[in-house]
LODREN-515056 format. One record per residue (C-alpha): residue number from 1; x, y, z. Coordinates in nm, 2 decimals. Last residue first. Example, Ala and Ser with C-alpha at 12.3 -4.5 7.8 and 13.67 -1.06 7.14 Angstrom:
BEGIN
  nr      u      v      w
   2   1.37  -0.11   0.71
   1   1.23  -0.45   0.78
# end
This chain:
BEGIN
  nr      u      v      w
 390  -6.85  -1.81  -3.76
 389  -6.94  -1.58  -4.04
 388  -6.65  -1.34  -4.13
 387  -6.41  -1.58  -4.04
 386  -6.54  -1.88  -4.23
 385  -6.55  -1.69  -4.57
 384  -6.23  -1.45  -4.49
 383  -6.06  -1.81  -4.44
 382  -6.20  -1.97  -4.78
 381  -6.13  -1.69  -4.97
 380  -5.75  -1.69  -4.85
 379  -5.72  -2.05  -4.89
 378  -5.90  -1.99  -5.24
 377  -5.64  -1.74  -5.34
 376  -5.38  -1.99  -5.22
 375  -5.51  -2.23  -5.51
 374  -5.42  -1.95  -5.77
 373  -5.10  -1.89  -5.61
 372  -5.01  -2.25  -5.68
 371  -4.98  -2.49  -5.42
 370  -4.72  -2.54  -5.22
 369  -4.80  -2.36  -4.92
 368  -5.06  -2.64  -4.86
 367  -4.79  -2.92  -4.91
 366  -4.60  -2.71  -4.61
 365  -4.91  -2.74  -4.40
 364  -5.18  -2.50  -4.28
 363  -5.18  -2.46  -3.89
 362  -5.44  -2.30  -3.66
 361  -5.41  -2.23  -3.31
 360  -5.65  -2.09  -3.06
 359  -5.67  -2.37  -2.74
 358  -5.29  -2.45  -2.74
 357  -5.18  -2.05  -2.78
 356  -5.38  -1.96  -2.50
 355  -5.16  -2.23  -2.27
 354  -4.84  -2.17  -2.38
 353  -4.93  -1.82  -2.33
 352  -5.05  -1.87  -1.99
 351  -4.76  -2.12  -1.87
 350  -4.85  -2.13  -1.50
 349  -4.63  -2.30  -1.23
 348  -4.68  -2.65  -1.18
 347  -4.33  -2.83  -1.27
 346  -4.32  -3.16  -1.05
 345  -4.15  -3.41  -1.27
 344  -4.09  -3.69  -1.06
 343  -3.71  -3.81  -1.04
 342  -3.43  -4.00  -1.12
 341  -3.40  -3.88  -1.48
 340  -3.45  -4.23  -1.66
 339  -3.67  -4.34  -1.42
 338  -3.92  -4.08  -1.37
 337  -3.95  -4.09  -1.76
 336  -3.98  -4.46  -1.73
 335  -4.27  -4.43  -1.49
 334  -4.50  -4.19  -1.72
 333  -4.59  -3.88  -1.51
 332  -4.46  -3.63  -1.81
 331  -4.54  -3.85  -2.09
 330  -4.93  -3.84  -1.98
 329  -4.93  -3.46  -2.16
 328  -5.06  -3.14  -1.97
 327  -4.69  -3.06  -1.91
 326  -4.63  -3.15  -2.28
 325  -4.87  -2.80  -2.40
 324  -5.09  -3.00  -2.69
 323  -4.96  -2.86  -3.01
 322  -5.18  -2.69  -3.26
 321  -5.50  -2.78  -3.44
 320  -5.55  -2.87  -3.80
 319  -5.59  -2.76  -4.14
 318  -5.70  -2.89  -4.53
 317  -5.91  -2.63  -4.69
 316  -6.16  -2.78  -4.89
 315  -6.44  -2.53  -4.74
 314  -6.53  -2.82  -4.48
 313  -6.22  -2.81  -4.34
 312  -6.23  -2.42  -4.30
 311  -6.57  -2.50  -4.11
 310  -6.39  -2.77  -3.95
 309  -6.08  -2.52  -3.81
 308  -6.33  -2.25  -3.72
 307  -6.56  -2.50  -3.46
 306  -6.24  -2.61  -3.31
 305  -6.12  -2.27  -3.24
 304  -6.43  -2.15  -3.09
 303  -6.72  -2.00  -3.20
 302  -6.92  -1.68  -3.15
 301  -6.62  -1.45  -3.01
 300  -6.30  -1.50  -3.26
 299  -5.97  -1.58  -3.12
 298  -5.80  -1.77  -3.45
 297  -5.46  -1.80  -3.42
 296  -5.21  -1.84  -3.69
 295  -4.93  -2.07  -3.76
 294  -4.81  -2.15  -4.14
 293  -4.60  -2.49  -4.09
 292  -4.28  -2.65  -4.26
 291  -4.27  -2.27  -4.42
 290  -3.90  -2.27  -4.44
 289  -3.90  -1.89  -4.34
 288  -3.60  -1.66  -4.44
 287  -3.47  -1.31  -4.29
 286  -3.68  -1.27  -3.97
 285  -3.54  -0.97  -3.85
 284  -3.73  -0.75  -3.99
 283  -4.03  -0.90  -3.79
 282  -4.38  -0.94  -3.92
 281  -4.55  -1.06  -3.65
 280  -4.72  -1.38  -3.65
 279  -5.09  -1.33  -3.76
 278  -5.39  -1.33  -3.48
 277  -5.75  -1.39  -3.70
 276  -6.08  -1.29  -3.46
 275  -6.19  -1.00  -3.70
 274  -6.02  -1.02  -4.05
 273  -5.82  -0.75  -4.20
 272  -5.46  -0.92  -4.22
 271  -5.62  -1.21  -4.39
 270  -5.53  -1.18  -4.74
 269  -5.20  -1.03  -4.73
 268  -5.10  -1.25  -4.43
 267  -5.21  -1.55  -4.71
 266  -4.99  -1.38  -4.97
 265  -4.72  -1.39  -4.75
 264  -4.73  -1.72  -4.68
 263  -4.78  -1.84  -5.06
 262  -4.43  -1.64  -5.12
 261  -4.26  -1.78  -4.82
 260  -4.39  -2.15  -4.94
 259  -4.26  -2.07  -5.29
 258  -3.91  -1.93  -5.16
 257  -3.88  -2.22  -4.92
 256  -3.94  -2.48  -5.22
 255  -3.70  -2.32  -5.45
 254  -3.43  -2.35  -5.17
 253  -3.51  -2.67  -5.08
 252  -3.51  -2.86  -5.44
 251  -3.22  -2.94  -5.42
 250  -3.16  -3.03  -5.04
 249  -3.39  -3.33  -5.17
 248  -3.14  -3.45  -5.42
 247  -2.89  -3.51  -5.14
 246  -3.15  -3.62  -4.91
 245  -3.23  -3.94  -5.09
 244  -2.91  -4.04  -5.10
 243  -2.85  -3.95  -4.75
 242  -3.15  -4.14  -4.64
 241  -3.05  -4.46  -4.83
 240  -2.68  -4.45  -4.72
 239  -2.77  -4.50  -4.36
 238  -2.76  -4.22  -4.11
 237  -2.52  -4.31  -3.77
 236  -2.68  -4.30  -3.41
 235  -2.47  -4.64  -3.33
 234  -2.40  -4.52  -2.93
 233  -2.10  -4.41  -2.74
 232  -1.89  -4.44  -2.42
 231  -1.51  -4.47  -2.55
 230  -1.35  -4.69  -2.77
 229  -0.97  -4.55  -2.81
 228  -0.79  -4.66  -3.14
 227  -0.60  -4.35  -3.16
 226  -0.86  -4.15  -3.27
 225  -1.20  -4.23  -3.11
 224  -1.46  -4.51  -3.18
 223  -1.76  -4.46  -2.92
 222  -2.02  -4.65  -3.14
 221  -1.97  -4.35  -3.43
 220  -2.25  -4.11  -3.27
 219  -2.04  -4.06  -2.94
 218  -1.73  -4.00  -3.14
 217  -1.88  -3.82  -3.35
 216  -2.05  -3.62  -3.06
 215  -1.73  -3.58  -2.85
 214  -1.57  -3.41  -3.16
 213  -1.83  -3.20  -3.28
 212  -1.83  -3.05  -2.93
 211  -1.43  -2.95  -2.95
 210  -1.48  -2.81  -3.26
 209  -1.78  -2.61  -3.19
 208  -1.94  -2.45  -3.51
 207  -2.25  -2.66  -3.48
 206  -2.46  -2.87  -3.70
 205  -2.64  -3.23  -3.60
 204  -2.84  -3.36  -3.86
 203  -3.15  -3.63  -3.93
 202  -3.33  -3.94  -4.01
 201  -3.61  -4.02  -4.09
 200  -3.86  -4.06  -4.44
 199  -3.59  -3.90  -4.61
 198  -3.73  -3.52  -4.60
 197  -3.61  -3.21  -4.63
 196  -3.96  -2.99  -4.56
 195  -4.04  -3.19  -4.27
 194  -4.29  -3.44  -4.31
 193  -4.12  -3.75  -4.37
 192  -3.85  -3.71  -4.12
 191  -3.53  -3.55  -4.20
 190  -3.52  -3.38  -3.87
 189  -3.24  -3.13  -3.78
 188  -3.05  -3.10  -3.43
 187  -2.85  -2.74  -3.38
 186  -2.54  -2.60  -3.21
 185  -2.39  -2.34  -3.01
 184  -2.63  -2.15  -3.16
 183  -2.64  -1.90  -3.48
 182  -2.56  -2.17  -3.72
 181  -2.84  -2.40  -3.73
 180  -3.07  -2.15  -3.82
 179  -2.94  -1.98  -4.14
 178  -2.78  -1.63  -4.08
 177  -2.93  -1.33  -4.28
 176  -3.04  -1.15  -3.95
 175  -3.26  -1.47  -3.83
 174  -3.28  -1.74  -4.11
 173  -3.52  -2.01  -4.24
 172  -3.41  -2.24  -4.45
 171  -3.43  -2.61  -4.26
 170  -3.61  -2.44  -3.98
 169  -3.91  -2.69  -3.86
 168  -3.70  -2.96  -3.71
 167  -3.44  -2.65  -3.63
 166  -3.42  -2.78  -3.25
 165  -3.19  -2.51  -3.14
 164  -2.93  -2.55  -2.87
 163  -2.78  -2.26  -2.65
 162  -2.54  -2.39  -2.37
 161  -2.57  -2.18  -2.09
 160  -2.31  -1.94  -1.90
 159  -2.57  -1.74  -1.72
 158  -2.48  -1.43  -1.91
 157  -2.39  -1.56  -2.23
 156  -2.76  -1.78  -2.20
 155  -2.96  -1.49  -2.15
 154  -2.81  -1.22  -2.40
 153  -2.83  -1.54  -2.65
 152  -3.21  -1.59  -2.60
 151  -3.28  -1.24  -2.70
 150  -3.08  -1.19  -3.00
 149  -3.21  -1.54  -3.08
 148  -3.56  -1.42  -3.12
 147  -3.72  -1.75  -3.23
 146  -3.69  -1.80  -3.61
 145  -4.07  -1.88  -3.79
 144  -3.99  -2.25  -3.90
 143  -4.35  -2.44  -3.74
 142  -4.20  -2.33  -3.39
 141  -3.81  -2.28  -3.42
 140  -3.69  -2.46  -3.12
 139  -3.47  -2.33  -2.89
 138  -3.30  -2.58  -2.59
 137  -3.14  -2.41  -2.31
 136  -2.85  -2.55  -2.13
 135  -2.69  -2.65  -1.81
 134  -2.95  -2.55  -1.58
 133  -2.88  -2.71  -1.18
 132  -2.80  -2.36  -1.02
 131  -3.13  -2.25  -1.11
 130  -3.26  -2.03  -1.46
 129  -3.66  -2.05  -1.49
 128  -3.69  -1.62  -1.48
 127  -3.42  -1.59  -1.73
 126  -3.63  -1.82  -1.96
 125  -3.95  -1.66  -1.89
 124  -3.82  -1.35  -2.02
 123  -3.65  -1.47  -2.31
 122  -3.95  -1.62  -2.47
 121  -3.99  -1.96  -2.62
 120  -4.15  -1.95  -2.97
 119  -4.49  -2.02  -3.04
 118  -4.49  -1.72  -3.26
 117  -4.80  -1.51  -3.13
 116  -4.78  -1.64  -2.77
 115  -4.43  -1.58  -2.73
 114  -4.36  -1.94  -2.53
 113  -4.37  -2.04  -2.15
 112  -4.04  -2.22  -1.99
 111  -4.06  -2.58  -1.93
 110  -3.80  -2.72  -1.68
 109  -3.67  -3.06  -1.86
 108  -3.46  -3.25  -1.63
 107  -3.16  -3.43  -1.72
 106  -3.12  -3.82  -1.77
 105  -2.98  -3.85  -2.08
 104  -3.30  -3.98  -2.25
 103  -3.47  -3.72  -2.04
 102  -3.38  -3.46  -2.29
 101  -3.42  -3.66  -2.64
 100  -3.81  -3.74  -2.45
  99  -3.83  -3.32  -2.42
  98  -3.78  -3.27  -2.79
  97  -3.95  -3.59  -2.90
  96  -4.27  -3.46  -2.73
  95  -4.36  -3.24  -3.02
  94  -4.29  -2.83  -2.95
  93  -4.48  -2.57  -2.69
  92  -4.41  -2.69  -2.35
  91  -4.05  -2.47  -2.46
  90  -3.75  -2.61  -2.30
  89  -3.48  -2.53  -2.00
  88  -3.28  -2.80  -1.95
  87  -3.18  -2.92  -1.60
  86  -2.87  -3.06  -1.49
  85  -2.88  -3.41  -1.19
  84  -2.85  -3.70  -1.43
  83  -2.71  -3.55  -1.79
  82  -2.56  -3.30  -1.98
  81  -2.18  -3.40  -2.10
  80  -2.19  -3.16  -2.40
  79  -2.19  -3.38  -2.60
  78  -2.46  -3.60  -2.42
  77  -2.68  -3.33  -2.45
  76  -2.61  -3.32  -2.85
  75  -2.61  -3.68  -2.90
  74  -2.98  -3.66  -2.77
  73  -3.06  -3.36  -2.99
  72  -2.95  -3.51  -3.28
  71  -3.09  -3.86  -3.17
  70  -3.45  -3.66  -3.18
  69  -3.38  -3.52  -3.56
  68  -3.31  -3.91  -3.63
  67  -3.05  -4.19  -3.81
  66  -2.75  -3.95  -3.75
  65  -2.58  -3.70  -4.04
  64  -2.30  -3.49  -3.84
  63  -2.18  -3.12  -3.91
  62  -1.93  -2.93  -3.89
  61  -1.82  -2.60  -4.05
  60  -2.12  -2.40  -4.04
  59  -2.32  -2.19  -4.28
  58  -2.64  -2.37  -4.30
  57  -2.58  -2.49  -4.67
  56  -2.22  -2.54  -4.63
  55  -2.35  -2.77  -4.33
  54  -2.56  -2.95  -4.59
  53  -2.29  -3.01  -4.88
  52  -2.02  -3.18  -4.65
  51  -2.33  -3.37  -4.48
  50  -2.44  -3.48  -4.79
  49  -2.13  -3.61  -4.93
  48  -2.02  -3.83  -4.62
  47  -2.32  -3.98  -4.63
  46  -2.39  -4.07  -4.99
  45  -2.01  -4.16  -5.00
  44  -2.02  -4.40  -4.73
  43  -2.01  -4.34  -4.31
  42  -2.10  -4.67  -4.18
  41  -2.41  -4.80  -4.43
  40  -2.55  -4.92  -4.79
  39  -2.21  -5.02  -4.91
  38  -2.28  -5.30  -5.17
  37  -2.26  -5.01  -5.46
  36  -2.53  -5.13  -5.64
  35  -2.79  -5.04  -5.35
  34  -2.65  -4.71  -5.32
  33  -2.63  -4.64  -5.70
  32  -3.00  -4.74  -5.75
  31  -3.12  -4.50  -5.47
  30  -2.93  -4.21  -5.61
  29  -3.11  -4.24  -5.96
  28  -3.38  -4.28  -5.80
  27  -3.36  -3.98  -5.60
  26  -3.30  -3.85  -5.94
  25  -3.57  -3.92  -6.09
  24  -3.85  -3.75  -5.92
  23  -3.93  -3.66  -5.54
  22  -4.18  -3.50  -5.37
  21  -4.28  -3.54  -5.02
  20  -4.54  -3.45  -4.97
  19  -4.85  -3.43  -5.24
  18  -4.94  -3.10  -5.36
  17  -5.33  -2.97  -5.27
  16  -5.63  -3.10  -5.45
  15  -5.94  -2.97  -5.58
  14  -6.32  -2.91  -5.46
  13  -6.23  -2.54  -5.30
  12  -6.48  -2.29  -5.21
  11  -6.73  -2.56  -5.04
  10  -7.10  -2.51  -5.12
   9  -7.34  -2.43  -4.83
   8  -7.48  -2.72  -4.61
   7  -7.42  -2.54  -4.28
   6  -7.03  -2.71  -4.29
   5  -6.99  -2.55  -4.65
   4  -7.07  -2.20  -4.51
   3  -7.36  -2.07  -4.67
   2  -7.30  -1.78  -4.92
   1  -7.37  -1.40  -4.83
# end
């Protein structure tokens, strides 16, 4: 049996993983006709162009390029005229920007706790959260695995809520053949460095609405409405730069997803034997992943997560830990945010999966899924080595 790299053992992997993002010649290409067409901003061709081509690519017939994947979700809410005294009903499980675009317009987040093998928000605890002040729930599609809309929609058509999905993670991945984005009543992307089409920031709202893509172009444009109207509104609008970038990012996304779904399933493959590893479930339904993140859980009995993530660091195998519930999180007791909604968040009741999933989560990155299936081999080796040991 070898020694685990982090006993003084030798590591399974001494190479390098793909750098993120990528990008090649035409992005510059795109980057030189922006800056020698003396319109670098306010709705130009780059914008425009992109935001034609990426709803097509999510399957909707509006959609709105803003400056970030937060501002999506804030133009959203205000949209849909959510603000001081409506509630939201969100996942604890997600990065704070989610719940900060919330209490930017003044409404309350209520957290609802997640399926603790996806990191999704769950149905159940949704219904169960519902009050006469919830105007909308807001979906987010944990490191790109769908959440179960079939589930989430039931809920909100019965109660009369607005469905949103935060599809930061989701550019690609689909639930029954549709593309998220287009199965709500409508979506906020991130175009932020990380995500898997990426600008550096910026980001997208979609929805099939008509009536809601008005009031948020409207809203997004500085309040300029037809008819020479100015109405209440904000500058949220995307710079040429990031759309040129974007449109010869979007691609390479489809090839990218199919590689990163390919590497994923391999690593299930691989790992579906081990003691103390929790995979996501394999659900028909799931039609597509984007692979921004790979999520598993590791709940094994002689170490804890921690201790598993630096012996796999150790191996060569880049990973980290998992979100941080929010209601544990200083953001929620902060001063402004009691400000901006009018009062103290006092949420208490327990969130157990949210909670579990916090202390046993294990993420490998989408430049990690990109390597060759050679180099996902040693992922896999380097997993069944740590697991098998720890």
């Amino acid at each position: 049996m070898k020694t685990l790299a982090v006993n003084g053992g030798t590591p399974i992997y001494n190479g390098s993983f793909p750098k993120w993002p990528q990008w090649g010649a035409k992005e510059e290409a795109n980057l030189m006709k922006v800056a020698e067409s003396n319109s670098w901003g306010t709705l130009g061709r780059f914008v425009l162009s992109f935001t034609k081509r990426f709803a097509e690519f999510v399957g909707v017939p509006h959609a709105i390029a803003v400056n970030s994947g937060t501002q999506a979700l804030e133009l959203i809410l205000h949209g849909a005229s959510i603000g001081r005294g409506d509630e939201v009903i969100v996942s604890p499980y997600t990065f704070s920007a989610t719940v900060s675009a919330i209490a930017h317009v003044g409404a309350m987040p209520v957290f609802a706790d997640v399926d603790e093998r996806t990191g999704n928000i769950d149905a159940e605890s949704v219904a169960r959260h519902i009050t006469a002040k919830t105007k909308a729930v807001m979906a987010i599609h944990v490191c790109g695995y769908p959440c179960d809309m079939d589930a989430l929609k039931a809920v909100t058509s019965e109660h009369g809520l607005m469905l949103i999905e935060d599809c930061a993670h989701a550019h690609g991945s689909s639930w029954r053949n549709n593309m998220c984005g287009s199965i709500g009543d409508a979506a906020g992307f991130s175009f932020q460095n990380s995500k898997v089409l990426p600008a550096g920031e910026g980001g997208i709202i979609t929805t099939g609405n008509e009536d809601l893509f008005e009031r948020c172009w409207h809203f997004h444009h500085a309040g300029r409405a037809s008819g020479g109207k100015t109405l209440m509104g904000t500058n949220g609008r995307m710079a040429e730069w990031e759309a040129a970038v974007l449109d010869a990012q979007l691609d390479k996304l489809p090839e990218q997803c199919a590689h990163r779904q390919k590497s994923i399933r391999a690593i299930m493959q691989g790992m579906a034997d081990l003691p103390g590893i929790i995979l996501p479930p394999e659900d028909p339904r799931v039609t597509a992943l984007s692979g921004y993140l790979f999520q598993f859980q590791w709940k094994g009995r002689n170490a804890s997560r921690n201790e598993f993530v630096n012996a796999l660091q150790a191996e060569g195998i880049p990973c980290s830990t998992g979100y941080v519930p929010l209601n544990h999180m200083g953001m929620m007791q902060d001063p402004a945010f009691e400000k901006a909604i009018g009062r103290k968040f006092e949420q208490n009741d327990a969130l157990a999966a949210a909670e579990e999933l916090s202390k046993t989560a294990v993420w490998f990155t989408n430049n990690v899924l990109l390597a060759d299936a050679e180099i996902i081999d040693k992922v896999v080796q380097a997993v069944r080595k740590v697991a098998t040991q720890l």
